[in-house]
C-alpha positions as CSV (number, residue, x, y, z in Angstrom):
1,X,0.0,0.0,0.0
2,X,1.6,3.4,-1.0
3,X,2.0,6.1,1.5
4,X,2.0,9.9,0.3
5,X,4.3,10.9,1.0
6,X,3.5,14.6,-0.2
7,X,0.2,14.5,1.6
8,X,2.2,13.4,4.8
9,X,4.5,16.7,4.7
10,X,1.7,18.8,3.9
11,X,-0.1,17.6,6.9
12,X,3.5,17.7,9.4
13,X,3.8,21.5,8.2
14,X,0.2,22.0,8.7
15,X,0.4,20.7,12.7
16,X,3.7,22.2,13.3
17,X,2.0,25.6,12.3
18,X,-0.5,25.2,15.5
19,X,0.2,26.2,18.5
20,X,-1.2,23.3,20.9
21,X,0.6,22.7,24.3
22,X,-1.4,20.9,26.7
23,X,-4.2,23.0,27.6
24,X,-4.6,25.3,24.8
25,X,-5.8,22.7,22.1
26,X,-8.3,23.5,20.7
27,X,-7.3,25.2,17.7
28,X,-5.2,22.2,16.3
29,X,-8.4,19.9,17.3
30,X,-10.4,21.6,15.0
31,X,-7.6,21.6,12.1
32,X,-7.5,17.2,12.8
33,X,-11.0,17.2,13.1
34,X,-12.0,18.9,9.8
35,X,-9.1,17.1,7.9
36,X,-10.8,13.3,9.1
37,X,-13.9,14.3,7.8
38,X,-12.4,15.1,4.5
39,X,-11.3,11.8,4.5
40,X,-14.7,10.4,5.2
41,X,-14.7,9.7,9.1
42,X,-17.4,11.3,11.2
43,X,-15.2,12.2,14.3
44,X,-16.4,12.6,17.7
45,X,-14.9,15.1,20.5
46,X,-14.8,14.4,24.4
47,X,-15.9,17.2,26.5
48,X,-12.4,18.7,26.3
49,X,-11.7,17.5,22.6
50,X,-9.9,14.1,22.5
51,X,-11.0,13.0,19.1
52,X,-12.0,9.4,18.4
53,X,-12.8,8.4,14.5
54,X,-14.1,4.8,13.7
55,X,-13.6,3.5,10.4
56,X,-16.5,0.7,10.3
57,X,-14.5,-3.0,9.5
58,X,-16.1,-6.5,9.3
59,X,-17.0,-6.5,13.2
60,X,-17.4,-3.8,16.2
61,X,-15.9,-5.9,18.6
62,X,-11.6,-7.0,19.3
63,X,-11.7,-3.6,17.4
64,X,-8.1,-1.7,16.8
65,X,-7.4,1.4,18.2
66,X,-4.5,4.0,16.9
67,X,-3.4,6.7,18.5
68,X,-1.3,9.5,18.8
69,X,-1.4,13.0,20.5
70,X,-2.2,16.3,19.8
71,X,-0.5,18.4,22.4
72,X,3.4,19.0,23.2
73,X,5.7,20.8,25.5
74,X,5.3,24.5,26.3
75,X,5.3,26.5,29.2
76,X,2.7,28.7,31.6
77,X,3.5,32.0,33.4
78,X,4.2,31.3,37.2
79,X,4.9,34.8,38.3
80,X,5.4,38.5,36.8
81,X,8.3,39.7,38.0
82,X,9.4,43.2,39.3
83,X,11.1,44.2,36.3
84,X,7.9,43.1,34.2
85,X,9.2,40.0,32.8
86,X,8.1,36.4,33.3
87,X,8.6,33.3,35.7
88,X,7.7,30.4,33.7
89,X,7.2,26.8,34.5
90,X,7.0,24.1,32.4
91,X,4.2,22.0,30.6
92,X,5.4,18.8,30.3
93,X,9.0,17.3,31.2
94,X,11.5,19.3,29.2
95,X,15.0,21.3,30.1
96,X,15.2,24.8,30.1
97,X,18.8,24.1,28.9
98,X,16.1,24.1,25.4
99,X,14.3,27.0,26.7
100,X,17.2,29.4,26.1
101,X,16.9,31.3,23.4
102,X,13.6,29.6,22.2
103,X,11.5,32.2,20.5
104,X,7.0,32.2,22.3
105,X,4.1,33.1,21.9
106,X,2.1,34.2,25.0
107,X,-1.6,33.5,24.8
108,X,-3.6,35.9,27.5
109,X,-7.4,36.8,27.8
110,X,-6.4,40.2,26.0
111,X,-5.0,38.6,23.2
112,X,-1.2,37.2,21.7
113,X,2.0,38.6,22.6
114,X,5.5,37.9,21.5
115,X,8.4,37.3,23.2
116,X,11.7,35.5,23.9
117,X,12.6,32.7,27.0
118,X,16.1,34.2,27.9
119,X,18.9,33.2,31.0
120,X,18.5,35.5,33.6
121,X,22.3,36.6,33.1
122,X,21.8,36.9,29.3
123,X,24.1,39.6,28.0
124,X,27.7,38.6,27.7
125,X,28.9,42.5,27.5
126,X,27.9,42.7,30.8
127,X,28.5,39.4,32.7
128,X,31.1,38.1,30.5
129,X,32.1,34.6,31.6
130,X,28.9,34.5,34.2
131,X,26.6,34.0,31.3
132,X,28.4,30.3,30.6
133,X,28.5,29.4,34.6
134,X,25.1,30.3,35.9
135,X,23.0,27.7,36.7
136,X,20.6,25.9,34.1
137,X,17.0,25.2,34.9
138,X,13.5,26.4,35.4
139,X,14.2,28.8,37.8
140,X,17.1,30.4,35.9
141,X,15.5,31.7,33.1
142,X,12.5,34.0,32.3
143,X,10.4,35.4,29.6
144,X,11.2,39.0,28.1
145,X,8.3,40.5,26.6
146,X,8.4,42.8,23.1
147,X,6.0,44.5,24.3
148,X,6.4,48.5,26.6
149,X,7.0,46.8,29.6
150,X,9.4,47.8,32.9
151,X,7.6,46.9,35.8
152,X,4.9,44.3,36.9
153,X,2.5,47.1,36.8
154,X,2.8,47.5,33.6
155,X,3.2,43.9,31.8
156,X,-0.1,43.3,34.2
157,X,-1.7,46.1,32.7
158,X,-0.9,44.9,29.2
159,X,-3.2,41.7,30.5
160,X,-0.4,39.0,30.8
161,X,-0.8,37.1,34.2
162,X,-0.1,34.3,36.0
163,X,-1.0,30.9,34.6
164,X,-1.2,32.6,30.7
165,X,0.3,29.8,28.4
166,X,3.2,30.2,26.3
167,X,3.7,28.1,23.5
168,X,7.2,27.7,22.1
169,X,7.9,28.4,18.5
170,X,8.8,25.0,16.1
171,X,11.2,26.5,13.8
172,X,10.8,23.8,11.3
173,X,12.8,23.0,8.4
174,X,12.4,20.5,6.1
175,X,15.1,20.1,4.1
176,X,15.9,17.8,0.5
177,X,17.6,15.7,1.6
178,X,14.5,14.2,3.6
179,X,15.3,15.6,7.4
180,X,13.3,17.8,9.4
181,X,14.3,19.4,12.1
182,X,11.7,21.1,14.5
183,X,10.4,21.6,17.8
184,X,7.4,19.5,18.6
185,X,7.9,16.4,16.7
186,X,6.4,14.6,19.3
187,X,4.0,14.0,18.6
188,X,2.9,16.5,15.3
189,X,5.0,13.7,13.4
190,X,2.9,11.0,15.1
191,X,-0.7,12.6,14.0
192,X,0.8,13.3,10.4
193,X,1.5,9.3,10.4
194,X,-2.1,8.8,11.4
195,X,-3.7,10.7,8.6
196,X,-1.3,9.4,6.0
197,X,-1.8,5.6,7.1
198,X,-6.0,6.5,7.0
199,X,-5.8,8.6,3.4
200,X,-3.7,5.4,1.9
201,X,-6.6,3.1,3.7
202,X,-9.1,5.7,2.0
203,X,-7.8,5.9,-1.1
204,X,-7.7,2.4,-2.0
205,X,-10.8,1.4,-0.2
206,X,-9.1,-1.3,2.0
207,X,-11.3,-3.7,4.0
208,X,-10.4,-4.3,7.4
209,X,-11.4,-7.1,9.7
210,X,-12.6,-4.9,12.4
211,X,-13.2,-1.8,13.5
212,X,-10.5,0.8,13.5
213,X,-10.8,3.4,16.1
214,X,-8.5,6.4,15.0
215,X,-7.7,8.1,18.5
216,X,-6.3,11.8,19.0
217,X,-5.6,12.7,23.0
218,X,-4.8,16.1,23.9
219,X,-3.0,15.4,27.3
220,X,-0.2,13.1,26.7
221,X,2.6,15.4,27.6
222,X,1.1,15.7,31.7
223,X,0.5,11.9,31.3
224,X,-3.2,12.2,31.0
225,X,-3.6,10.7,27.1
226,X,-5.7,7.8,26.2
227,X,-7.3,7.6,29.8
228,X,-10.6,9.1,28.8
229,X,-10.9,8.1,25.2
230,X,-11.2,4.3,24.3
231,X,-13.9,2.2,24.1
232,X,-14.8,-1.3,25.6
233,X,-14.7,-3.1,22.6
234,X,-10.9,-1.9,21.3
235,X,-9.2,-4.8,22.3
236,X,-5.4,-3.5,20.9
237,X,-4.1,-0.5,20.9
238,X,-1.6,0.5,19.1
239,X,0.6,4.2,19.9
240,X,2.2,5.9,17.5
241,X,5.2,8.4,19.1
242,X,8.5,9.1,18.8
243,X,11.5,6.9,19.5
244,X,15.2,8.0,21.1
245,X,18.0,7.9,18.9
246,X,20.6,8.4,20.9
247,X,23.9,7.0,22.6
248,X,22.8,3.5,24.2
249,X,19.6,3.2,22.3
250,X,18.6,1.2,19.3
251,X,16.4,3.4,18.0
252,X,17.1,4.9,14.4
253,X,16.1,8.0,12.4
254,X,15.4,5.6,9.4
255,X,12.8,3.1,9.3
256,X,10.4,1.6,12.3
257,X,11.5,1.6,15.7
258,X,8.8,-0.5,17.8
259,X,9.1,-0.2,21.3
260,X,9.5,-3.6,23.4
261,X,9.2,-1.7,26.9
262,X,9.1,1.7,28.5
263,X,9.4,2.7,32.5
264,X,6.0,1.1,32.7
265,X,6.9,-2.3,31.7
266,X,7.0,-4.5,28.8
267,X,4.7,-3.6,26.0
268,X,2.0,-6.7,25.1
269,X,3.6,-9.7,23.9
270,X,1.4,-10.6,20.8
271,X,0.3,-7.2,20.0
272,X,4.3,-6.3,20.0
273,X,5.0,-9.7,17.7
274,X,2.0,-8.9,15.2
275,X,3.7,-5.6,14.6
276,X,7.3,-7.3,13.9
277,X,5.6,-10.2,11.8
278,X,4.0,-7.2,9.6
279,X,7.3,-5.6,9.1
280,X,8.7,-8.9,7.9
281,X,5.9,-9.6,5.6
282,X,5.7,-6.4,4.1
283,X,9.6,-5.2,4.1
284,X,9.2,-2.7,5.9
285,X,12.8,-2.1,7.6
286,X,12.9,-2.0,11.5
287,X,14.7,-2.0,14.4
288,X,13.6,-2.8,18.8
289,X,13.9,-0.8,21.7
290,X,13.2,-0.6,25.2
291,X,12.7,3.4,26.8
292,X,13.7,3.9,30.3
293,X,12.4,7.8,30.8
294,X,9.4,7.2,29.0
295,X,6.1,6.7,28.7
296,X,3.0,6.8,26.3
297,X,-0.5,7.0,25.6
298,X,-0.2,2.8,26.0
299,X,0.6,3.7,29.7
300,X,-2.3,6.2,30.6
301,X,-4.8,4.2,28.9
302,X,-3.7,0.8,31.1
303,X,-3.6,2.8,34.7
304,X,-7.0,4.1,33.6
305,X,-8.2,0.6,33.7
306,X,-8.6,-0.3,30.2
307,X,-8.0,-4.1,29.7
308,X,-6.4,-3.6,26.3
309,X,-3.4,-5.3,24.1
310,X,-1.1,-1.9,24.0
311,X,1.8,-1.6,21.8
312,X,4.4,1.3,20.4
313,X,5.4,2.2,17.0
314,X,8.0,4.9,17.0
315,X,9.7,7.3,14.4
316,X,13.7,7.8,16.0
317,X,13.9,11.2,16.9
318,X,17.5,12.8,17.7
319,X,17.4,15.6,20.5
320,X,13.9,14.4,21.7
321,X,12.2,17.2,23.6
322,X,14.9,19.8,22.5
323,X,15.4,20.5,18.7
324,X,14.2,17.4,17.5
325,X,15.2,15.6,13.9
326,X,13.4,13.1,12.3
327,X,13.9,11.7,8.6
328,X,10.8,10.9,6.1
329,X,12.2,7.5,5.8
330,X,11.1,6.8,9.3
331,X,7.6,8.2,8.8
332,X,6.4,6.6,5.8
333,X,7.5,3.6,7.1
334,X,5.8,3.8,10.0
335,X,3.3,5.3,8.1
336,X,3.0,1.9,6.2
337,X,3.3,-0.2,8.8
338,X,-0.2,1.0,10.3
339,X,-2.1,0.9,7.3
340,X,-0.9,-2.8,6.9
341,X,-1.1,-3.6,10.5
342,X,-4.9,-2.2,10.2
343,X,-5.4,-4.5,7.2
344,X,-4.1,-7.3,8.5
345,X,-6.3,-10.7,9.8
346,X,-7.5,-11.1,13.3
347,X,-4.9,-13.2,15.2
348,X,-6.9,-13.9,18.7
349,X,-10.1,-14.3,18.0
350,X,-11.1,-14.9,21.5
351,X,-10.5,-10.7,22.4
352,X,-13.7,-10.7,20.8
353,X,-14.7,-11.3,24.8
354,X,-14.1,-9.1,27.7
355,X,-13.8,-12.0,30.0
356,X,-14.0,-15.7,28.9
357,X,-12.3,-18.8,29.9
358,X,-9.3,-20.6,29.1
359,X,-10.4,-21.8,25.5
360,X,-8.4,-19.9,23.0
361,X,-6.4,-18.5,25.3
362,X,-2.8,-17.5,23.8
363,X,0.4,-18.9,24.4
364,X,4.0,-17.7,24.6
365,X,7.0,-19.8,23.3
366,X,8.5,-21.9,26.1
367,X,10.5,-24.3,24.0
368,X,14.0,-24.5,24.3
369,X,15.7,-23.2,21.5
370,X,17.4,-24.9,18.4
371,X,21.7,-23.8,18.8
372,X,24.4,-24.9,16.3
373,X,26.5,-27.7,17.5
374,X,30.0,-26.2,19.1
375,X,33.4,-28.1,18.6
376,X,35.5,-26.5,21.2
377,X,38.3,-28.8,19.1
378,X,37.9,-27.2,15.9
379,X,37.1,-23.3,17.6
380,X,38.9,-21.0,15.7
């Protein structure tokens, strides 16, 4: 099944052009929204506008759910200072070392303002070497405003306050040779997959055993995600997110990286295998992983109580949650993956049932495996 990989682009650039760190949402919501009906889904919003689109299949029930998330990293005013300028905090987990220099967008009731996230000791004319030895964190920077501003009084009276969210700007580039490099990757990257994986379904009319449910959270970043959003009969689920490519990782900016655990455990052990076995069928190249500061919309939706298959399927991402990089190699192949995975049969037909008994129950390798015989006479 061919991926667009045009359509795919057009849809990253279009995301990365929203604001939408967790809490102020709604914006890109709308954009996802409109852009599933246009490819013939009838979404349908939670009170706070988590987005689930089913594409009807042969049966309602062991239905699959993808998902990925709408929000990312930001920031939210914790204080106006003295000399008018901002105390920020963080939305989600991210260094300020990234902060420095970054380039916002302040959202208040009055309206938008510019502005820059800057170390408290920023000018080196003045502080010289203290610029490179202050501290780095949270605390250690703030927001200057380009606005007429020298005093709490004043930025106050401009209508900025505490708990006003800033988001921070992408500064994508997408460049020939297939990289991108942008702020907010995670998980913009991860819808863009989505909608490319459902326009190739779309477009060719593929039949799928079951129902898909298409699944956009809007919370993922505070660790809220798929809590709220999936139904009783999705009996897999199956994230989409970025992966880690990094020193001491496996992950890889270039093809699929599927996730085998994260800090909250192993992922599920056939739901996990299905996704290899499609990779294999369809030669689609990939590469394991396992996450140690990480975690998902797989995660939220399991502590929430949802007795669901979960899996991840990750695009490698260098500098994740700082000035991220991916490579369009890794997201139409992961891109492919999901519309095949979607397409694919029914391997456990007894998820059909919430609870049943042990007939049809799956099973896990226990054999001991096959080796080469060893001549310690003829090693070497």
């Amino acid at each position: 099944m061919q991926i667009d990989d045009g359509y795919l682009v057009a849809q990253l650039e279009a995301l990365l052009a929203i604001d939408s760190p967790t809490g102020y949402t709604d914006e890109v919501v709308r954009h996802c929204t409109l852009e599933l009906r246009r490819l013939g889904l009838e979404p349908e919003l939670t009170r706070r506008g988590a987005i689930r689109a089913i594409r009807r299949g042969g049966r309602r029930k062991a239905a699959r759910a993808i998902v990925a998330h709408l929000d990312t990293l930001g920031a939210q005013v914790k204080l106006v200072k003295e000399n008018g300028r901002l105390e920020l905090v963080p939305i989600g987990h991210w260094s300020a070392r990234f902060a420095e220099g970054a380039r916002v967008t302040i959202y208040s009731e009055q309206g938008t303002f510019r502005g820059s996230i800057l170390p408290l000791k920023a000018s080196g004319h003045t502080f010289n070497e203290e610029v490179d030895t202050q501290p780095t964190g949270w605390p250690y920077v703030e927001l200057r405003i380009d606005a007429v501003t020298r005093s709490r009084e004043e930025t106050l009276a401009l209508g900025i306050d505490v708990g006003d969210i800033v988001a921070i700007d992408t500064q994508a580039e997408f460049l020939e040779n297939g990289f991108v490099i942008s702020r907010h990757l995670d998980d913009k990257a991860g819808v863009a997959i989505l909608l490319a994986a459902l326009e190739a379904i779309q477009r060719n009319e593929i039949a799928t055993p079951v129902d898909t449910h298409w699944l956009f959270t809007i919370a993922e970043e505070i660790g809220v995600g798929a809590s709220s959003v999936v139904l009783p009969e999705v009996a897999s689920m199956v994230t989409v997110d970025n992966g880690t490519s990094a020193p001491g990782q496996n992950s890889s900016e270039f093809g699929v990286t599927i996730a085998m655990a994260d800090q909250s455990g192993p992922f599920d052990w056939h739901l996990t295998r299905k996704l290899i076995e499609v990779c294999r069928e369809k030669q689609i190249p990939f590469q394991r992983d396992v996450f140690r500061y990480y975690r998902s919309d797989s995660a939220s939706a399991i502590e929430a109580g949802h007795d669901v298959r979960t899996a991840l399927v990750t695009f490698g991402i260098d500098a994740s949650h700082g000035y991220e990089r991916i490579h369009r190699h890794a997201l139409t192949s992961c891109a492919q993956l999901i519309a095949s995975y979607v397409a694919s049969p029914i391997e456990i037909p007894r998820d059909a049932q919430e609870i049943s008994g042990l007939k049809g129950f799956t099973t896990q390798p226990t054999e001991e495996a096959e080796q080469p015989p060893f001549d310690p006479d003829n090693e070497g």
